[in-house]
C-alpha positions in Angstrom: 11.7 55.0 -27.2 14.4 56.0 -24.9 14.6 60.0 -23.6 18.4 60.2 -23.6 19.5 62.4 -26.5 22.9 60.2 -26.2 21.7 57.3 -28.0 23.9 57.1 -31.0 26.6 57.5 -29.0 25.5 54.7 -26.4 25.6 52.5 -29.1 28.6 53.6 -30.7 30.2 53.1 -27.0 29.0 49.3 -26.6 30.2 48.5 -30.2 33.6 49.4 -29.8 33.3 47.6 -26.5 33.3 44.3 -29.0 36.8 45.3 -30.3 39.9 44.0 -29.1 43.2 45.7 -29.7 45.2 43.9 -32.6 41.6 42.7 -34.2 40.7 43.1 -37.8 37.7 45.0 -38.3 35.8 45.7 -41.1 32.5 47.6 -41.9 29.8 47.5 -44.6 28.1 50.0 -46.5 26.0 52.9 -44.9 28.0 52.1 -41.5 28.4 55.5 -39.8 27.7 54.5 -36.3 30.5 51.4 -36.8 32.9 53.5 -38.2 32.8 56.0 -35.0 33.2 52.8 -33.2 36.1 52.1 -34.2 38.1 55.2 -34.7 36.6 55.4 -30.5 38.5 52.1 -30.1 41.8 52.4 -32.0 42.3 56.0 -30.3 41.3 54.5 -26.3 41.7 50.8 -25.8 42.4 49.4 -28.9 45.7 51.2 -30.8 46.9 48.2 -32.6 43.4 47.9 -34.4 43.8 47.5 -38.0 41.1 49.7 -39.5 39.2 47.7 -43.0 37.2 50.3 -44.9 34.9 50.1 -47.0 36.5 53.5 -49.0 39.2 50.8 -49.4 41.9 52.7 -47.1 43.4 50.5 -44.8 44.0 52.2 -41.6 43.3 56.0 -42.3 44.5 58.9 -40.5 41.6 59.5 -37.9 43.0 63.0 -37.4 42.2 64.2 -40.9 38.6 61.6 -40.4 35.6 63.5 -41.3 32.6 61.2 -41.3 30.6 61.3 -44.8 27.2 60.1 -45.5 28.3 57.6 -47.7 30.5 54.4 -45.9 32.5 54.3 -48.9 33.4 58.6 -49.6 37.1 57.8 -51.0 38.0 61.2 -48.3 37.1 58.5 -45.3 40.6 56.9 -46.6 42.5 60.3 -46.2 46.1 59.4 -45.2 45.5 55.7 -45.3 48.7 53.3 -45.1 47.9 51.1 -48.3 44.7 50.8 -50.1 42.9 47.0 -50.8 39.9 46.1 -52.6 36.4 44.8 -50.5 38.0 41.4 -52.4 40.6 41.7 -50.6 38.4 41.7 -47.1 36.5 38.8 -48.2 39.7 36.9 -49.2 40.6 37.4 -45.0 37.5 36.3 -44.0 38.1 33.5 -45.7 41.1 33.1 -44.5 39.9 33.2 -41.3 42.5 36.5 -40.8 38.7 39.2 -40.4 38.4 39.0 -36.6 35.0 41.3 -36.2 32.4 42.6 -39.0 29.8 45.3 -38.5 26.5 44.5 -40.1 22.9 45.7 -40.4 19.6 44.3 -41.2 16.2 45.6 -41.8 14.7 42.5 -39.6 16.6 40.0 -37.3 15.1 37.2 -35.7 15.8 35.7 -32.5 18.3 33.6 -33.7 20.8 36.8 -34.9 19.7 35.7 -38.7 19.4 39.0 -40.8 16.6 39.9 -43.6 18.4 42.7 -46.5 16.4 41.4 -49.3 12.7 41.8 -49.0 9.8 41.8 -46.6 7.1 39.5 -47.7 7.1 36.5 -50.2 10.4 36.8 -52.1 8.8 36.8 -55.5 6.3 39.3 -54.6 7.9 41.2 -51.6 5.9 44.0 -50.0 9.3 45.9 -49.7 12.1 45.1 -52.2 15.2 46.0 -49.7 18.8 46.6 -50.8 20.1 43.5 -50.6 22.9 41.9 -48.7 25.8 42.4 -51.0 28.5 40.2 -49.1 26.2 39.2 -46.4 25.3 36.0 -47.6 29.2 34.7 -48.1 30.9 36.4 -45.0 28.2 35.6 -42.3 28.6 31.6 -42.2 32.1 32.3 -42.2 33.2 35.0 -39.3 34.0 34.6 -36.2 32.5 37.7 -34.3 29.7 39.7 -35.4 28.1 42.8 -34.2 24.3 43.7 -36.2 22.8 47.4 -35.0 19.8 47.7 -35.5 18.9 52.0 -35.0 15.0 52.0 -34.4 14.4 49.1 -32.9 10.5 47.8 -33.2 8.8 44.3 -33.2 9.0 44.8 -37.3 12.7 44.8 -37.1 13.6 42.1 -34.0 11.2 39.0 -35.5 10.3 35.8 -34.6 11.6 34.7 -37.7 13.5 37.0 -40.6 10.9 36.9 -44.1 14.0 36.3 -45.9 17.4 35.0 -44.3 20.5 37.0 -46.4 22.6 36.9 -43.6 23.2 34.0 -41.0 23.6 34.0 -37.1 22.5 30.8 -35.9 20.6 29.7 -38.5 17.4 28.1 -36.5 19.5 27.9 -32.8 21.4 25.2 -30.9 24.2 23.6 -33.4 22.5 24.2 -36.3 24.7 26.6 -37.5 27.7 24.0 -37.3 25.5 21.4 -39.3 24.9 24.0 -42.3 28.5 24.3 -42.2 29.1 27.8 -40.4 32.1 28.2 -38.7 31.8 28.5 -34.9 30.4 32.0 -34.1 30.7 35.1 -31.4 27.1 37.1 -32.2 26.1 41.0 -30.2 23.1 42.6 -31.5 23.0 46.3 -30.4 20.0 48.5 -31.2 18.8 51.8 -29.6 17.5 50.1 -26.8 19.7 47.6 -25.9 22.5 45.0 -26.2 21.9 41.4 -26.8 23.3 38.2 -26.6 22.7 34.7 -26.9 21.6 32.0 -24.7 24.8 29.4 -24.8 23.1 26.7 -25.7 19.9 27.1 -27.5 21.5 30.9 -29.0 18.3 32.8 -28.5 18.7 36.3 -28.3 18.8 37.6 -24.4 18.9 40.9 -23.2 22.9 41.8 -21.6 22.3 45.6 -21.0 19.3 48.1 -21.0 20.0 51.8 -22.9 20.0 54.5 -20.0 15.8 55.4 -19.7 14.9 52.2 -21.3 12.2 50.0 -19.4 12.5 46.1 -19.2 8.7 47.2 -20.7 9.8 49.0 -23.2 12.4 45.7 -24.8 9.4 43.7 -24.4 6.9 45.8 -26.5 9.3 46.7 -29.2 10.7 42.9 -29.4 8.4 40.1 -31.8 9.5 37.4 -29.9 9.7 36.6 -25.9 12.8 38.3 -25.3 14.2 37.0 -22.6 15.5 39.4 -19.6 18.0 37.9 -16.8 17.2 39.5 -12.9 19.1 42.6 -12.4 20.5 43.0 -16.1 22.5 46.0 -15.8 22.6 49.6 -17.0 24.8 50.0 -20.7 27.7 52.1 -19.7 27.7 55.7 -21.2 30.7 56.6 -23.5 33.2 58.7 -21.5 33.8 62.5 -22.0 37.0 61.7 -24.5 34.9 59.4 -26.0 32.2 61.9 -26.8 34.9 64.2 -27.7 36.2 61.9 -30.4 32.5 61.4 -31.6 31.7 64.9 -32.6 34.9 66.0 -33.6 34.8 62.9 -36.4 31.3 63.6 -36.8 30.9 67.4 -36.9 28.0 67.3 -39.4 26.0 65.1 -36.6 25.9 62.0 -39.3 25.4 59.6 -37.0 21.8 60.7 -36.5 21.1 60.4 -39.9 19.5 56.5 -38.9 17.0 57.5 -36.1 15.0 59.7 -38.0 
């Protein structure tokens, strides 16, 4: 794995890279390097973000933010401007009014289909997981995605997910359209690097290497032939406001809390 102590904040970084100022954005459960991500973009690039919690606060006060273990601590919606229910995020999605949604999985194949239900055989998994909660409805139906993946390993990036909870695109090429997804903008972001997707067959590529990550090092942690372009380039480091913002919204050092 890589050296850098920065990490967490590397990935926090290229996350909010994905947000756009006036976008949407919401977050699921058990989301703490997401929700960094986007209090670093509505107070740098993106001010007009409109900030979906899952504490139900819309658009709370990130000076009175104190990041919580839980996603959905009701003091994460501390001077919110209006409060909504998560119905009330799926009902945009539908919509088509949720521009960007942060979401994890415990596998993800090359494809950018996600696994929260179970490894194994579903009706006699070797690991009963979570589950997906909303995965399953929003997935087909947004159109951007980031998935973060925090340790990643050839157990978690997979050939093919055990079980599919969440889709990216479905089995590649247009098959996504001919299930009936909507048209779809996928990043996968671990702790080694940020992915893409080939254009046309939409098989995860490599975009940017982690500072002290190998090409070597994607390759033996990946369970599928990752592909690498020539001269990929290096993932840019957060900037010293950026880290500022980090660790004075995350005092405790949450964001850790996932690579252990």
């Amino acid at each position: 794995m890589a050296e850098t102590t920065l990490i967490p904040e590397i990935m926090i970084k290229a996350m909010a890279k994905e947000i756009k100022d006036g976008d949407k954005v919401a977050h699921g459960l058990a989301s703490p390097l997401p929700i960094l991500a986007m209090a670093i973009a509505k107070l740098t690039h993106a001010p007009n973000l409109v900030f979906l919690s899952t504490a139900e606060g819309l658009d709370p006060d990130l000076d009175k933010l104190k990041l919580a273990i839980s996603s959905a601590d009701p003091r994460l919606s501390k001077g919110a401007i209006a409060f909504l229910e998560l119905v009330d995020i799926f009902d945009l999605c539908q919509r088509k009014e949720l521009d960007l949604m942060f979401l994890g999985g415990a596998q993800i194949d090359q494809y950018g289909n996600t696994n929260l239900s179970a490894i194994g055989e579903y009706s006699k998994p070797k690991v009963r997981l979570p589950g997906g909660a909303a995965t399953s409805y929003i997935t087909p139906i947004m159109p951007r995605m980031v998935i973060w993946a925090a340790r990643q390993s050839k157990r978690v990036l997979v050939e093919r997910v055990d079980f599919k909870t969440g889709m990216g695109y479905s089995e590649g090429g247009d098959s996504r359209e001919k299930a009936g997804g909507w048209p779809l903008e996928l990043k996968v972001v671990t702790n080694l690097a940020v992915y893409g997707f080939n254009e046309k067959t939409k098989t995860m590529r490599v975009e940017s290497i982690h500072p002290d990550v190998t090409a070597d090092m994607v390759r033996e942690n990946t369970g599928f032939d990752i592909d690498i372009p020539q001269g990929v380039p290096t993932t840019e480091m957060p900037s010293e406001e950026e880290l500022r913002i980090i660790r004075k919204l995350d005092a405790d050092n949450i964001r850790y809390s996932e690579f252990r």
